[in-house]
C-alpha positions in Angstrom: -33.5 10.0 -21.6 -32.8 8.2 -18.1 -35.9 6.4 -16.7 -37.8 7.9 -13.7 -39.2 4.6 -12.6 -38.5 3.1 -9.6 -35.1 4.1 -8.2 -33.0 2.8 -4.6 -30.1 5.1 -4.2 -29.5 2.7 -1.3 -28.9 -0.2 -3.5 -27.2 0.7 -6.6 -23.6 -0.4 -7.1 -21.4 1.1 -5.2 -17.3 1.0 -6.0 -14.9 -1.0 -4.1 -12.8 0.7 -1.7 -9.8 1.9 -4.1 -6.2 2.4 -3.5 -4.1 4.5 -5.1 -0.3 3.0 -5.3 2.4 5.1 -5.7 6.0 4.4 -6.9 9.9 5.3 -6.6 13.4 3.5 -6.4 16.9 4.3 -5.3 20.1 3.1 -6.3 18.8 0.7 -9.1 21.7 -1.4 -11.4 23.0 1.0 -14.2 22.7 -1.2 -16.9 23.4 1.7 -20.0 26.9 2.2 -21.0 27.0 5.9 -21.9 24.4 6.9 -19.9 21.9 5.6 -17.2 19.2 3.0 -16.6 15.7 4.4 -18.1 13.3 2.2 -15.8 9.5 1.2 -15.4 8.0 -1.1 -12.9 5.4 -3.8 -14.2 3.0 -4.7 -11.8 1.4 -8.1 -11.7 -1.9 -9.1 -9.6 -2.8 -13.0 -8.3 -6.3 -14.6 -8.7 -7.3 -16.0 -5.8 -6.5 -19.5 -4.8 -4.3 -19.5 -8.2 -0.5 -19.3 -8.6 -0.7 -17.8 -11.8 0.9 -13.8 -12.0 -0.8 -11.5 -14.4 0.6 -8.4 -15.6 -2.1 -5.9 -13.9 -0.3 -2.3 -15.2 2.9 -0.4 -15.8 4.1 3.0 -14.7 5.5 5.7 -17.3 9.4 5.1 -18.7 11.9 7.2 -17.1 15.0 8.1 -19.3 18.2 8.3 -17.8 17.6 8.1 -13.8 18.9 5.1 -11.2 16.5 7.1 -8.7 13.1 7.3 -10.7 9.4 8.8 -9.1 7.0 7.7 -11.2 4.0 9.8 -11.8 1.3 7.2 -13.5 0.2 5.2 -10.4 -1.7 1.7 -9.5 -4.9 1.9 -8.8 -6.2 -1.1 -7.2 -10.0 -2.1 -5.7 -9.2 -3.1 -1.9 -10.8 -6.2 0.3 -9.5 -6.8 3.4 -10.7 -10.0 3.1 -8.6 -11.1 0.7 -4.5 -12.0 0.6 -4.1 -9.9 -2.3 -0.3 -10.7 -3.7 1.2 -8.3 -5.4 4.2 -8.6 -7.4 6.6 -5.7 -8.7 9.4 -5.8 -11.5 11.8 -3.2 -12.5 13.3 -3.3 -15.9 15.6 -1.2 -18.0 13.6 0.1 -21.1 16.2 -0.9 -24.3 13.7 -1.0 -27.2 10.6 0.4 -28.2 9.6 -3.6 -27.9 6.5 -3.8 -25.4 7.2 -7.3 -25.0 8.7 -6.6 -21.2 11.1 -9.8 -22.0 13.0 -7.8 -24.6 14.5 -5.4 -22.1 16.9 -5.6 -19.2 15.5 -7.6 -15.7 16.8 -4.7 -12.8 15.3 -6.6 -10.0 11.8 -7.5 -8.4 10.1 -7.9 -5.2 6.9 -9.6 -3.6 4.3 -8.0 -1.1 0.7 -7.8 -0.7 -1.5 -4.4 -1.1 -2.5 -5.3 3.1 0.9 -5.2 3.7 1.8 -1.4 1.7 -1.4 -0.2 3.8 -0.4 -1.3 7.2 2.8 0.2 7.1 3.3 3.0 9.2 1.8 6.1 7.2 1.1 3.4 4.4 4.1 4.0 3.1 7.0 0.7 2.7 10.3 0.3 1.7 11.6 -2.9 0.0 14.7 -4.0 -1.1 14.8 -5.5 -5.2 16.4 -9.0 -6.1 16.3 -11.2 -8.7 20.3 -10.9 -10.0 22.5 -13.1 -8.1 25.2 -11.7 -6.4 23.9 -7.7 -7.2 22.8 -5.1 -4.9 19.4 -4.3 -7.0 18.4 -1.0 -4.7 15.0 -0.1 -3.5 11.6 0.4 -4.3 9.1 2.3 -2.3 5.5 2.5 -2.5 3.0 4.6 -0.6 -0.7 3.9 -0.8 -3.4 6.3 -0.6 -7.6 5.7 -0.4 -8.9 7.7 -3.6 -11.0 10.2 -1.0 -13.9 10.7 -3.5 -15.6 7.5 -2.5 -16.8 8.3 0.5 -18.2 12.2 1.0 -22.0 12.4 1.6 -23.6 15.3 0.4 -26.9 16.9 2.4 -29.0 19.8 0.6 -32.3 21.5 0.1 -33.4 23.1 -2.6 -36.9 25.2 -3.1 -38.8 26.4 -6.7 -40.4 29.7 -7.1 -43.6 30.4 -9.9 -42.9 27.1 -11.0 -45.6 26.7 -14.4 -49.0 25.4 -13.3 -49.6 21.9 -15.0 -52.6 20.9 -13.7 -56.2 21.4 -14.6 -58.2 21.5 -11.8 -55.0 22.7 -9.2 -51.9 23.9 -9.2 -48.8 21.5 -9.8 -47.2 18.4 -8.1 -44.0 18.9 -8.3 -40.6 16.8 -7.7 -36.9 17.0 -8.9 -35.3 14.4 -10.8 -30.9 14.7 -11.0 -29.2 13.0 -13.0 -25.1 13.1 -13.4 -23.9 12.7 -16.7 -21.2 9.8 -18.1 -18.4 10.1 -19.9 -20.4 9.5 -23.4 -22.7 12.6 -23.2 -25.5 10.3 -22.0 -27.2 11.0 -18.4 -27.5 8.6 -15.3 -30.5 9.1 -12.9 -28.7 9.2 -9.1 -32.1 10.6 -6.9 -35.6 11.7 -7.3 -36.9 14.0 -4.6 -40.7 13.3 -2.8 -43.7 15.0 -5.0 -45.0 18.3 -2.6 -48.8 18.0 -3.9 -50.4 21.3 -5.2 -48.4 24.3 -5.2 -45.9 26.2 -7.5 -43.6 26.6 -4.3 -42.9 23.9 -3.3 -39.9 23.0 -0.7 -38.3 20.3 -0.6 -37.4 17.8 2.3 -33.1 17.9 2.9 -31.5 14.9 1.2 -28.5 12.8 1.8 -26.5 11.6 -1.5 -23.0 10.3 -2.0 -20.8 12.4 -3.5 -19.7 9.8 -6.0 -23.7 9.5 -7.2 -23.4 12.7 -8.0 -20.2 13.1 -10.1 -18.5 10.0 -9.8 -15.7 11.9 -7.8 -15.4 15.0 -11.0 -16.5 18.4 -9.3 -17.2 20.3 -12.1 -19.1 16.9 -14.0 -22.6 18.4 -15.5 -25.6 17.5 -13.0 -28.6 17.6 -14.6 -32.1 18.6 -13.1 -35.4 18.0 -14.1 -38.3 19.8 -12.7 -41.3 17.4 -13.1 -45.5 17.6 -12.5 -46.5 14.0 -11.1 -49.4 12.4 -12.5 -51.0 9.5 -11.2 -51.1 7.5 -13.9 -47.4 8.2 -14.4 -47.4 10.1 -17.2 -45.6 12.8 -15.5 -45.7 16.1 -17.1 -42.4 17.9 -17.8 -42.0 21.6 -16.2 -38.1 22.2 -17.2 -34.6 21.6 -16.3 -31.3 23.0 -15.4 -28.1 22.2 -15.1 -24.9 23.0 -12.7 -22.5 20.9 -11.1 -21.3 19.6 -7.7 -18.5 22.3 -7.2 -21.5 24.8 -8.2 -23.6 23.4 -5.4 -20.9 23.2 -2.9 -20.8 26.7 -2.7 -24.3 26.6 -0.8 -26.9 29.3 -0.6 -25.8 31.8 -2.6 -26.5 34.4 -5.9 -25.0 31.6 -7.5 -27.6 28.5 -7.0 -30.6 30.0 -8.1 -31.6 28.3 -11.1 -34.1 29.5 -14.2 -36.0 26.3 -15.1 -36.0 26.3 -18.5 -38.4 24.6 -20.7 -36.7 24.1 -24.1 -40.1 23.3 -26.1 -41.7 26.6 -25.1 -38.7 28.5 -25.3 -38.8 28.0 -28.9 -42.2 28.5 -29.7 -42.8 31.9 -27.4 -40.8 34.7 -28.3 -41.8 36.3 -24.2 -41.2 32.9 -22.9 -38.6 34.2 -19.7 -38.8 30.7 -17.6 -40.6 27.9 -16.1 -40.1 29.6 -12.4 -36.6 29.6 -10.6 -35.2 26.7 -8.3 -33.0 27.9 -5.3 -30.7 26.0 -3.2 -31.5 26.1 0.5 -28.5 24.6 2.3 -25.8 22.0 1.4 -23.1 20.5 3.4 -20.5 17.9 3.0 -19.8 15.2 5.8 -16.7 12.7 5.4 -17.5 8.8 5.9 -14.2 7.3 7.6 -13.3 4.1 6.4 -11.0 1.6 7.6 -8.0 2.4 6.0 -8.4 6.0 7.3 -8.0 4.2 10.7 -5.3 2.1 10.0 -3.4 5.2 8.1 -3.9 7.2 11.3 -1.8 4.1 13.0 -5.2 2.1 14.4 -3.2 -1.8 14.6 -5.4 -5.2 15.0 -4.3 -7.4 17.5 -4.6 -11.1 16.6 -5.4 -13.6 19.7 -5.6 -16.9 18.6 -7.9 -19.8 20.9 -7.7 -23.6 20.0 -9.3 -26.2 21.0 -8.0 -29.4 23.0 -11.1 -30.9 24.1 -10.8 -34.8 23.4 -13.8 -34.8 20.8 -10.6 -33.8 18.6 -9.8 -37.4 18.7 -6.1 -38.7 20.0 -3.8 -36.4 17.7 -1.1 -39.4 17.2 -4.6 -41.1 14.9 -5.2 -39.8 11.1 -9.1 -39.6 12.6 -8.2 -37.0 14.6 -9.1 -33.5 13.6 -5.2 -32.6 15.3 -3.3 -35.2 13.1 0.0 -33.6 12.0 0.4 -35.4 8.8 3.7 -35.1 7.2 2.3 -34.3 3.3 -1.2 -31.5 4.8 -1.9 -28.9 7.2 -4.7 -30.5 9.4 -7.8 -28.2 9.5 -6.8 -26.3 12.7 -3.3 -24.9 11.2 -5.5 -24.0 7.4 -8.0 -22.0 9.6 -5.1 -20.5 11.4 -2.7 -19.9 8.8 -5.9 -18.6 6.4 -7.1 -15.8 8.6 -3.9 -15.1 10.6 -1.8 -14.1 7.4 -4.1 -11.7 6.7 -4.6 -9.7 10.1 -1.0 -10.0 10.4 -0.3 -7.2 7.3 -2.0 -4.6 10.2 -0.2 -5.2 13.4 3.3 -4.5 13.5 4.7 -6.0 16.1 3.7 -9.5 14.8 3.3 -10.8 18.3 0.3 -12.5 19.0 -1.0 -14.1 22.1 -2.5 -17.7 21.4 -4.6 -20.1 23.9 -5.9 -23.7 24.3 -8.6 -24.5 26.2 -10.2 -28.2 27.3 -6.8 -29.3 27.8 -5.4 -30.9 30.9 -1.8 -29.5 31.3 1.4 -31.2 33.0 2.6 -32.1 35.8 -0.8 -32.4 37.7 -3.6 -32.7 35.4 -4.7 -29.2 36.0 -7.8 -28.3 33.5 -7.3 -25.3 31.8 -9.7 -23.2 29.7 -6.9 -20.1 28.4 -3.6 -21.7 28.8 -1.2 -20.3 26.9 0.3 -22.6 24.2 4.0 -21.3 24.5 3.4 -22.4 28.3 4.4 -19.0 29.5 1.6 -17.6 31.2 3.7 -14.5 31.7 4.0 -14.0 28.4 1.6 -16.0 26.1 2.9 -14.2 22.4 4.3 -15.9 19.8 6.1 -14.3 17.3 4.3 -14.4 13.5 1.9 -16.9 12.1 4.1 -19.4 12.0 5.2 -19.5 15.9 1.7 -19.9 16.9 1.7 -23.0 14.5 5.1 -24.1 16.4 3.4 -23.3 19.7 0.3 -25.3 18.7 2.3 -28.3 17.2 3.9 -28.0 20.7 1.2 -28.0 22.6 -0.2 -31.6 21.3 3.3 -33.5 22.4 2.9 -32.1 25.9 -1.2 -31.6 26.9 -3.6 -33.9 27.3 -7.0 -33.3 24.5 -10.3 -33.3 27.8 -13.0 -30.7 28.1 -15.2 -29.5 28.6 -15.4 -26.5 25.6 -15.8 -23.6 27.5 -15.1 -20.2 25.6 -16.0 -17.6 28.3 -12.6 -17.7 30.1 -10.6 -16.7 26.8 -13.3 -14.1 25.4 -12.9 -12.3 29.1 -9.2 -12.8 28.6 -9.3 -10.7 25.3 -11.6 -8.5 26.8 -9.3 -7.5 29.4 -6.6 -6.4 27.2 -9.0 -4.7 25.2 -10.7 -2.6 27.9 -7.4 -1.4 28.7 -7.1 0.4 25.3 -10.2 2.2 24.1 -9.1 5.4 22.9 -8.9 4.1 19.1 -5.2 3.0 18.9 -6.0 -0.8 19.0 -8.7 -3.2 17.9 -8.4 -6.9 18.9 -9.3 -9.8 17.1 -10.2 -13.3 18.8 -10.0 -16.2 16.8 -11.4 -19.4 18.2 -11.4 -22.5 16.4 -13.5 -25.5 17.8 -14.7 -28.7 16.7 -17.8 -28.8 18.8 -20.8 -27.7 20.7 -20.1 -24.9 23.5 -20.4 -26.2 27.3 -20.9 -22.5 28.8 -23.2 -20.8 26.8 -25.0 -19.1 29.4 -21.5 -17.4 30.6 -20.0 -16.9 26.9 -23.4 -14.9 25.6 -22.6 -12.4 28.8 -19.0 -12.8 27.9 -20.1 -11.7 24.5 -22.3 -9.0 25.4 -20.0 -7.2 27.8 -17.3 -7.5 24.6 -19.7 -5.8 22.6 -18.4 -2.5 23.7 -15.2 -2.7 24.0 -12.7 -2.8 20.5 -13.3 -5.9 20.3 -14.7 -8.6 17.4 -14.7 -12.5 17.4 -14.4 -15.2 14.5 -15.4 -18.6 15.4 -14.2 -21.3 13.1 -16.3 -24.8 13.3 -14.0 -27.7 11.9 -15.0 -31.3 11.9 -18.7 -33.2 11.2 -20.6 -31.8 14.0 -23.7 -29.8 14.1 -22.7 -26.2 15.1 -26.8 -24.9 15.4 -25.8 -23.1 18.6 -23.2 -21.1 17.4 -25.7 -19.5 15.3 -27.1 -17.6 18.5 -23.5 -16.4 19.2 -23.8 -15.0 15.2 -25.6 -11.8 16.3 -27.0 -11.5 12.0 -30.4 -12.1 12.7 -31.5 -11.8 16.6 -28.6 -9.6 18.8 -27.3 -11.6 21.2 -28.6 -10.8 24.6 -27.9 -12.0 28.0 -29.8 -11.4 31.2 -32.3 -9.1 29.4 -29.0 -7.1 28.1 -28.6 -7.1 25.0 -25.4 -6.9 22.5 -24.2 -3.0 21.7 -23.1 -4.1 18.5 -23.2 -7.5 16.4 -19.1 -8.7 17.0 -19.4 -12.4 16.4 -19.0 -14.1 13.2 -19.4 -18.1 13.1 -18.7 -20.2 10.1 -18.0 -24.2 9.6 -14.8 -24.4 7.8 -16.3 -27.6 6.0 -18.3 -24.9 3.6 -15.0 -23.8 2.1 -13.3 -26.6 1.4 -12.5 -27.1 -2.1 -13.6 -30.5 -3.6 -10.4 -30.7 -5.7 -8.2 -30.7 -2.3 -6.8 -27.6 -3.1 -5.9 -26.5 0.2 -5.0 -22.4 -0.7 -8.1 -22.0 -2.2 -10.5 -23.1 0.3 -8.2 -21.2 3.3 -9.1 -17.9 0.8 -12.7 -19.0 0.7 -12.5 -19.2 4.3 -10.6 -16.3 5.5 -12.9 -13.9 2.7 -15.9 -14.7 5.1 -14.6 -14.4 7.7 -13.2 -11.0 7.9 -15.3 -9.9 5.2 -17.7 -7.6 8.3 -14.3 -7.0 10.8 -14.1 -3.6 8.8 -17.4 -2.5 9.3 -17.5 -3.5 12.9 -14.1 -1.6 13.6 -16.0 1.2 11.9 -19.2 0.5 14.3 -16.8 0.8 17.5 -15.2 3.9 16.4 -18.3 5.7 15.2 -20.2 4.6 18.8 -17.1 6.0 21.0 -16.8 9.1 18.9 -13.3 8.2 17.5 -12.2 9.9 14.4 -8.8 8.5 13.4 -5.6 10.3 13.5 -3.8 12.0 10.8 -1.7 10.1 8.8 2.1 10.3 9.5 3.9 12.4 7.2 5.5 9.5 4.6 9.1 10.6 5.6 11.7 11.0 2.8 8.7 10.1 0.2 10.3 12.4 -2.9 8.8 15.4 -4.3 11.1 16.2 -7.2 9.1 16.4 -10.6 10.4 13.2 -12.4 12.6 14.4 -15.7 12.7 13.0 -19.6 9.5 11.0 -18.6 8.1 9.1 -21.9 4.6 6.9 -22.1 
């Protein structure tokens, strides 16, 4: 039997986010002579910093059909940390070889899971290649959050003439549940408080995820033990029952009021009726939103980008300086850039995004500018994807000169403006600054920071270079909330790292930009989550995934 020992619901494992991905294709090559192609798609996963594919799952065969809707779907565990590649290839099923080499290539294509999500509706159309000079058709893949992972059940539950255990009083009762596995064998998932003397005791309400409870299968056995505490530990055992979470859901009812039963007595007394009754007092289900319910719903992140051109940097024509544009590397700026920027980008469709120097002295007059906008059009500062911010950037160092001071308050309230003007859910902006020294304004960025705190609104700072970054650590709200003028931050927005903690000894530049950008964005869910839940925000429905197919797929084999 499961242990009753010491128990933290709080702190046992709890799944990934998962993702259910879901596929069809139009118009693939007919590659059968006297009939058509019978396809299945292979999908293949990346390890991190690694170029090597792996083959991660494959859908069902379906005979005879250029437009196939597969029914046996991906299901994949979800950071939004993480670049995580996918690649899918179609082939024509020939033989009853499972080597996927034996049959017919139909065509492939490359995306990541960040990319399927942040589609509108999460649903994306691609078109295959792989056969020169052939029109391969289209796959489409929706992706869905496997809903189970997130309800939080609340309920109370009460005993009746429960058998009296103890000598010299009544009982000391308490509930143990467990949910049972697969293999017959039974998990503890919560232990209710001991009520001291008394063979009625009620219980205080409780709050357990759903997934505790049945790991996500209503009708799962859930076990319950009724127990007599003892101090020495030796607890004495009263009876048990069993029902399940689609049981309970029903609430108070006929139908959740339990006979305790205690299987020792029942077989030794032939009168033996029960060990008292336990009743369910209330139970309720509330739905945790997550981020991808917010991106679903149509929720985009706004990337701003903030570099800096203070003269610390060193003169960018030196290889000493951190802004060196070798011809063979990325200098440090562009890998912090590029790391975190290709991520965000999978969740804002437009793939515009503002980006900013500051420290830099800017032509003709010498004019020192903390936000200036490194396309050099203040009207309009976006550049369009990752890699014309780089352009911009590149830009930049042939026409500024690198001074200072590092001031970050003037591009924080920059962001902020934009995203005060937006607060109803729709968009959540993300600042990235990326400095190689200590802050000059710190007085006016922590109130900079503050006032951000309530608005959509999160910051990553990246530290690059030798030098000692101690004060950021105050802007890192983890331990002590940042506070400014006795005001203190509503929520904890800032994350601060030193790239020179990721980079990889080997000089393998991908895999230190994925230990990078895994940090940093690592809490950008949660504080999404934190603005939304604070402002009362529940994310939209989901757009219906227009001309996603419904047909029941024919002559399907395994």
């Amino acid at each position: 039997m499961a242990s009753i020992g010491d128990f933290d619901p709080l702190h046992s494992t709890v799944p990934a986010t998962k993702i259910e991905v879901t596929v069809s294709c139009r118009n693939l090559l007919d590659m059968d002579t006297f009939s058509k192609s019978d396809p299945v798609v292979v999908l293949y996963t990346q390890g991190i910093g690694t170029k090597e594919w792996r083959e991660f799952g494959r859908t069902e065969v379906i005979e005879n059909t250029l437009n196939p809707d597969f029914v046996r779907k991906f299901v994949l565990d979800f950071f939004f940390e993480e670049k995580q590649n996918l690649r899918f290839d179609v082939y024509n099923v020939d033989t009853r070889s499972s080597n996927i080499s034996k049959h017919d290539f139909l065509g492939q294509t490359f995306c990541t899971l960040g990319e399927i999500i942040g589609s509108t509706g999460s649903r994306m159309e691609r078109t295959l290649s792989g056969i020169p000079g052939k029109k391969c058709g289209a796959i489409i893949f929706t992706a869905e959050e496997l809903s189970n992972c997130r309800d939080i059940a609340t309920m109370q539950l009460c005993a009746n003439k429960l058998d009296k255990k103890d000598f010299f009083g009544k009982s000391d009762p308490f509930l143990v549940f467990y949910r049972s596995n697969e293999d017959g064998t039974f998990t503890i998932c919560h232990k209710t408080e001991v009520i001291k003397n008394t063979l009625n005791p009620v219980w205080q309400p409780f709050t357990i995820p759903v997934r505790a409870l049945c790991n996500g299968d209503y009708d799962r056995t859930v076990k319950i033990d009724v127990y007599d505490w003892d101090r020495d530990g030796s607890h004495d055992f009263i009876g048990e029952f069993t029902t399940s979470y689609r049981e309970l859901s029903r609430g108070q009812s006929q139908f959740n009021v339990y006979e305790v039963l205690n299987p020792k007595k029942k077989g030794k007394k032939k009168k033996y009726v029960n060990s008292g009754t336990v009743t369910l007092l209330s139970f309720k289900v509330e739905s945790e939103y997550t981020f991808v319910d917010f991106i679903r719903g149509g929720t985009q992140l706004n990337f701003t980008v903030a570099i800096d051109f203070t003269a610390s940097n060193g003169n960018p024509a030196q290889p000493t300086s951190l802004h060196y544009m070798s011809p063979y590397q990325m200098n440090t700026y562009a890998m912090a850039l590029k790391a975190v920027g290709e991520i965000i980008q999978d969740y804002d469709s437009d793939k515009l995004f503002p980006a900013y120097g500051f420290g830099a002295k800017l032509p003709p007059d010498g004019k020192i500018s903390h936000a200036f906008p490194l396309n050099g059009n203040s009207e309009d500062p976006n550049c369009v994807g990752i890699e014309g911010v780089l352009e911009a950037y590149f830009q930049s160092l042939r026409t500024v000169q690198l001074y200072g001071p590092t001031n970050f308050a003037p591009v924080i309230n920059q962001v902020a403006r934009s995203a005060q003007d937006i607060t109803d859910g729709s968009q959540y902006f993300v600042l990235l600054m990326i400095t190689d020294g200590v802050i000059s304004d710190m007085v006016q960025t922590k109130e900079a920071v503050v006032n951000a705190s309530a608005l959509p609104m999160s910051i990553i700072i990246v530290g690059v270079g030798p030098a000692e970054f101690d004060a950021m650590e105050e802007l890192d709200g983890d331990d002590v909330r940042v506070s400014s003028r006795g005001r203190f931050a509503e929520r904890d927005i800032v994350q601060f790292v030193p790239f020179r903690d990721y980079i990889d000894r080997s000089g393998n530049q991908v895999l230190s930009m994925a230990r990078l950008a895994k940090d940093v964005l690592a809490e950008i869910p949660d504080q999404l989550l934190s603005f939304m839940k604070s402002k009362g925000i529940d994310p939209r429905p989901a757009p219906p995934a227009s001309g996603t197919p419904s047909k029941p797929p024919l002559n399907t084999r395994i």
